[in-house]
N, C-alpha and C positions, 0 to 999 in steps of 0.2 A: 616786305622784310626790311628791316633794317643795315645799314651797312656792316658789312664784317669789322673788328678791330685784330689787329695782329701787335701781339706784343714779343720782343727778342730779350733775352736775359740770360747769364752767365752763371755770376755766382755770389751778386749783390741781395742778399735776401731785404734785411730792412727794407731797401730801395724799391724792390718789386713788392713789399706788403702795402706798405704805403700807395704805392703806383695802382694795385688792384684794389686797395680798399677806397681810396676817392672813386676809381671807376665803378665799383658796387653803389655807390652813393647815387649816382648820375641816374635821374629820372626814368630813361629809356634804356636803362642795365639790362630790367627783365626781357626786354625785347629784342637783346643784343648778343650773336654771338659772338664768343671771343678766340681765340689763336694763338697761344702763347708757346714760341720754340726756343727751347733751352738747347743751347749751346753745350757739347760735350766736355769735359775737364780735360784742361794740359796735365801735367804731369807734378802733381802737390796737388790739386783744385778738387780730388776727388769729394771730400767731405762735404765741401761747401755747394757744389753741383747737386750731391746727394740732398742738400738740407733744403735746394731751391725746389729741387723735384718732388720730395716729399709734404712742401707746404701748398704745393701747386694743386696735388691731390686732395687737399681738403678745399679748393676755391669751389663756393657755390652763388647761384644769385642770377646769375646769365642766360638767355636761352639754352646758349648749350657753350659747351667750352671743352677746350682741345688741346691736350699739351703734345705737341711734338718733340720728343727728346732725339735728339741729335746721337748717334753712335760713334762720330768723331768731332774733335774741337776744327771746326771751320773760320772761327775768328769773328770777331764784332761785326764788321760791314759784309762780309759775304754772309754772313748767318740770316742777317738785317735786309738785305736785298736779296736771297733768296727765298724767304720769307712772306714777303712782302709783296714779290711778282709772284708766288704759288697762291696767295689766296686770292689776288686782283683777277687772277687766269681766270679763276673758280665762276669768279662774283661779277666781276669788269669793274667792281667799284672799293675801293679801301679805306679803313681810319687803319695809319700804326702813329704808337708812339712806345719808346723806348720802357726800358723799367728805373729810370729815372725821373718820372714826369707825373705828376699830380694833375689831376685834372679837378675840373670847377664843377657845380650837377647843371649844370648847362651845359657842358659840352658836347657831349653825345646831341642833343636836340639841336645844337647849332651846327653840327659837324652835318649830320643829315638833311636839317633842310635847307644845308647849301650846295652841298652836294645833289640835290633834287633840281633846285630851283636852277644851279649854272649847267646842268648833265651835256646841253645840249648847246649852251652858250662859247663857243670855241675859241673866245678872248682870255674865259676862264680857264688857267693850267692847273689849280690844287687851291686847296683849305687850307690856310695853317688856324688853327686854335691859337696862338700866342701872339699875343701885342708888345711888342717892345714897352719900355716906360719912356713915353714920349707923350707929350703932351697934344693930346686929340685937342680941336676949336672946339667951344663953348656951341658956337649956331651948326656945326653939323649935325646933318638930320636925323642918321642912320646909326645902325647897330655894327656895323660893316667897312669897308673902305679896301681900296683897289692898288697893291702897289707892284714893280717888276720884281719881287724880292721873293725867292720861295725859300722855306724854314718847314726843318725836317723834327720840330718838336711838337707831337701833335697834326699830323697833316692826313687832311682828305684827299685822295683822288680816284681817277678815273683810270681803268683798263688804256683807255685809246692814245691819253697824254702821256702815260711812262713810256709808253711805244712809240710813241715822237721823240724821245730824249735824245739829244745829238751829242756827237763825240766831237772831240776839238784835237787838231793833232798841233804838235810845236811850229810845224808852219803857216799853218789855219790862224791861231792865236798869233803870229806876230804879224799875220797881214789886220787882223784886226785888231792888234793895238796899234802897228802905225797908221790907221786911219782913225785920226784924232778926231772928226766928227762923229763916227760911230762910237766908238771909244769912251769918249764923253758923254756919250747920249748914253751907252750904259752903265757909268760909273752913278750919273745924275740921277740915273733913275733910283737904282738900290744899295749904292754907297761905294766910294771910291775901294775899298776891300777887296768888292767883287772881281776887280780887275788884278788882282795881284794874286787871289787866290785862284782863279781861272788860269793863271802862268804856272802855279802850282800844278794845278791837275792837268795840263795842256804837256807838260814834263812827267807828268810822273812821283811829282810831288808831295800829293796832300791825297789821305786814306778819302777824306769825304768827298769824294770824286761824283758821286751822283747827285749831290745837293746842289753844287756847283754847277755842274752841266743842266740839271734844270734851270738853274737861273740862266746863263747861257740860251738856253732854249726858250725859253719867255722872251727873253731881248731878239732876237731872233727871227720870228711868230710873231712879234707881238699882243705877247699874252700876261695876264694879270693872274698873282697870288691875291685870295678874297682875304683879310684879315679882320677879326673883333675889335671894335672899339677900343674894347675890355680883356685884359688876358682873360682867357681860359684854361688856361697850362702854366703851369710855373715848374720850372727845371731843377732837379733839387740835386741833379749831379756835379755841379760846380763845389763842389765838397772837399776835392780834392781824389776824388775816387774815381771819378771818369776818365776813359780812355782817352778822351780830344779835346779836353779842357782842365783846365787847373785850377786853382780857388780863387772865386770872387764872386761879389753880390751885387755885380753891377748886372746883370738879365732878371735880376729878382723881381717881381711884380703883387700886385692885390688881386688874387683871384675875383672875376665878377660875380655876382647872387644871382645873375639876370638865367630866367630859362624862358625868355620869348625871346625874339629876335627880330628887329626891322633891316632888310634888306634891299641893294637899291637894284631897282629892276636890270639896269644894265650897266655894265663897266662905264666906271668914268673916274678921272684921276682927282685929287683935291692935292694942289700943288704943298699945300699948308703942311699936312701930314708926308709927303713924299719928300721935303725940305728938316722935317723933325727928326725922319727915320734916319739921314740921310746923315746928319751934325750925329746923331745918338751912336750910328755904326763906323764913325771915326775915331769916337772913344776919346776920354780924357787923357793927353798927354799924348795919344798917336795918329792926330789931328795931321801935322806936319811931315813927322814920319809915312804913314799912306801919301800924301799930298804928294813928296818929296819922289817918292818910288813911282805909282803911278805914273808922274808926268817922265821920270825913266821911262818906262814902259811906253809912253805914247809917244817918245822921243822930243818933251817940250823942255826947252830950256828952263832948270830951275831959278827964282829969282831971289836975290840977297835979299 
């Protein structure tokens, strides 16, 4: 059987039609069940809740397909991780990806046969389907590439690894950012960000508290997110409609045509691309900015 997908939605109808009609497209749809839990309406959302649920009712194409409607409004992220561990409980194995998200007709074929090929590889922590726009080498082999960075747009996993995810408390976090060799060694890896938004959710700060502590937990463990050459997923909630982002087209990408996949038998880093992702997640203009904070955080003297 193929991996479950679980989709979470509110009360973005274009956003979810779009979102399920690329995944009807995806080669291995028919093979594919899907999970979609609709979040109940606050108090005005009635209509639009109604209009999500009633288009949900007509989705066909799937093996089998499951709307769960929620009887009260839970909120984005608890909706989304309760979600998400109920079906992995079921399966031990998961594709979600939000009702923002387009996917490629490869994706499903690439999501599962990495999901297959790492099940048992314990370096592997998750799939993401999405490639930054960073510029992959011309002589790399693969269809694939190995970095400490996990991305919740599109992602595979497995039962065992959500249940590894560790918790950070505010003390825990500042004994790891004043060890400026650790510190560094995780910033290096998946972009100096990760450090600042980890102080975020180590406090209490930032809703995306699971994304984070998987990255956390990969540095960790020492464990690698598999990512595509090639997106597979392009995000189409940067529209200004998303709950945890605002508008912009800097994640935008070229969906890939590719539905084979060359994957490399075992984790191994390519410095090239871990240095790409690494400039790309600093961002134009807050390059310095993160620079500046970070080495706050690790307690390094800033330099003039």
């Amino acid at each position: 059987m193929r991996a479950p997908v679980v989709t979470t939605t509110y009360t973005r109808l274009d956003h979810l039609q779009r979102t399920m009609n690329a995944l009807l497209k995806n080669d291995l749809a028919g093979e594919t069940p899907v999970f979609v839990y609709s979040d109940a309406a606050r108090c005005g959302d009635e209509a639009k809740v109604e209009a999500v649920r009633a288009y949900l009712a007509t989705v066909r194409g799937f093996s089998e397909f499951y709307i769960v409607a929620r009887d009260h409004n839970m909120g984005s992220v608890p909706n989304g991780v309760s979600a998400v561990s109920e079906v992995a409980e079921k399966y031990g194995v998961v594709i979600s990806i939000e009702d923002d998200v387009v996917t490629a007709p490869g994706f499903l074929r690439y999501m599962n046969s990495a999901l297959e090929k790492y099940r048992f590889d314990y370096r592997v922590f998750s799939v993401s389907g999405y490639c930054p726009p960073i510029p992959i080498p011309k002589n790399y082999p693969y269809d694939a590439f190995f970095i400490r960075r996990f991305n919740g747009w599109g992602v595979g996993e497995w039962k065992d690894r959500r249940d590894s995810v560790c918790q950070i408390t505010p003390e825990e976090f500042s004994r790891f950012a004043a060890n400026r060799s650790l510190s560094r060694s995780f910033t290096k890896a998946g972009g100096k960000d990760m450090l600042i938004m980890l102080e975020h959710v180590a406090n209490g700060r930032l809703d995306a508290a699971y994304d984070v502590r998987c990255m956390y937990t990969q540095f960790m463990k020492d464990q690698y997110t598999v990512y595509p050459t090639q997106s597979l997923i392009l995000n189409i909630g940067f529209d200004g409609t998303g709950m945890h982002c605002g508008k912009t087209d800097r994640f935008d990408v070229a969906l890939s045509n590719k539905t084979a996949f060359s994957f490399p038998k075992e984790v191994f880093v390519d410095e090239r691309i871990v240095k790409a992702n690494r400039k790309f997640r600093a961002g134009p203009g807050y390059a310095k900015k993160l620079m500046m904070k970070a080495r706050r955080l690790m307690g390094t003297p800033s330099r003039s």
